[in-house]
C-alpha positions as CSV (number, residue, x, y, z in Angstrom):
1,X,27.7,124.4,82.4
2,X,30.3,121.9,82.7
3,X,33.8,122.8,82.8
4,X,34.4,121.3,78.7
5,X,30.9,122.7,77.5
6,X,32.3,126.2,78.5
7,X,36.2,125.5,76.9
8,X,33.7,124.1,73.4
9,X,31.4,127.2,73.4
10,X,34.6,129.7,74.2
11,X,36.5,127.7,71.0
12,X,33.6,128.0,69.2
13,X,32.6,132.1,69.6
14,X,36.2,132.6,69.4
15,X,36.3,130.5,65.8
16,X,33.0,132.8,64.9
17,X,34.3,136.1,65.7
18,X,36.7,137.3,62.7
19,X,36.6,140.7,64.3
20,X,38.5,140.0,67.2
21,X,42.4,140.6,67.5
22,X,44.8,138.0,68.9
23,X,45.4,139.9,71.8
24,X,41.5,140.3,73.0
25,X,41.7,136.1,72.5
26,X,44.8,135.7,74.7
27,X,43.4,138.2,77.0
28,X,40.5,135.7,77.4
29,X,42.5,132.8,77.7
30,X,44.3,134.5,80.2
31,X,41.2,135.1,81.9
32,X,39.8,131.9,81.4
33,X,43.4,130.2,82.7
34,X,43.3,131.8,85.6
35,X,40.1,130.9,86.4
36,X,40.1,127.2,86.4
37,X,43.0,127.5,88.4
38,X,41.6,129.2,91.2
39,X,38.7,127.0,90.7
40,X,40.6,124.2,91.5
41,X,42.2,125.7,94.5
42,X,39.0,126.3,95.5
43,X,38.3,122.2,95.3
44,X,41.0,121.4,97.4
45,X,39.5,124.3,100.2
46,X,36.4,122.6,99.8
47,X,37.9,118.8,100.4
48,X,39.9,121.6,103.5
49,X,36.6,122.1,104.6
50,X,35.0,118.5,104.7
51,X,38.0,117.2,107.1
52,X,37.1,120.3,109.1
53,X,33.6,119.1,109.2
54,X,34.7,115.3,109.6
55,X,36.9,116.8,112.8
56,X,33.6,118.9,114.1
57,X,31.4,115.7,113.8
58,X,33.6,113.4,115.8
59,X,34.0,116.1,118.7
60,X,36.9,118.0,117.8
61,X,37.5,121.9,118.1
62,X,38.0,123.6,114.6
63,X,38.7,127.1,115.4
64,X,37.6,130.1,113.0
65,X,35.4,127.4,111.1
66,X,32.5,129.9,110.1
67,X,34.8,132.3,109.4
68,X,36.6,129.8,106.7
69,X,33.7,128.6,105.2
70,X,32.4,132.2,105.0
71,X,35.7,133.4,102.9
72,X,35.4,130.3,100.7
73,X,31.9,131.3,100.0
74,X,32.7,134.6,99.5
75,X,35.9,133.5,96.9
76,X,33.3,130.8,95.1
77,X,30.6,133.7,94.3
78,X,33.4,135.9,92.9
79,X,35.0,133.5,91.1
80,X,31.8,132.7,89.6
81,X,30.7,136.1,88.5
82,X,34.2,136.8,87.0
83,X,33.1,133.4,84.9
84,X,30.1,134.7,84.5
85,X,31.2,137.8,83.2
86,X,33.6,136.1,80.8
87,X,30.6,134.0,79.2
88,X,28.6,137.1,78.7
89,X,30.6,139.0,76.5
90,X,31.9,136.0,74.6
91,X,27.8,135.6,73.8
92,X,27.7,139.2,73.2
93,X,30.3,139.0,70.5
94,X,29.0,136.3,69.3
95,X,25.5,138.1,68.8
């Protein structure tokens, strides 16, 4: 799901759900915030990571390379179950 599908669908089950107090909806947002912002931190390691590669391929010596791309990976999953997780209660209030 692209990154303005999610916000439309969030808007939307938020709109839907009369039940639901201001504070569970800023909690959310809050949530949801902090989320893209790590997800764009998580961009710029990636673009970190293709120099690294760039530097490896024309000879040079990257020291701890597996070891950074294995803690990115690690920081990707978790930030996408914690999205995950988000989108599944927001569709199981919206049910």
């Amino acid at each position: 799901m692209s990154v303005a599908a999610f916000l439309a669908y969030s808007a939307l089950a938020a709109a839907r759900d009369q039940t639901r107090t201001a504070e569970a909806i800023a909690t959310d947002r809050d949530v949801l915030t902090a989320l893209f912002g790590v997800r764009r931190q998580l961009g710029w390691a990636g673009s970190n990571v293709n120099q690294m590669a760039r530097a490896l391929n024309a000879g040079a010596d990257v020291p701890h390379f597996a070891e950074v791309l294995g803690e990115l990976r690690r920081a990707a999953h978790a930030v996408q179950q914690a999205a995950d997780r988000v989108a599944d209660r927001q569709q199981d209030s919206a049910a």
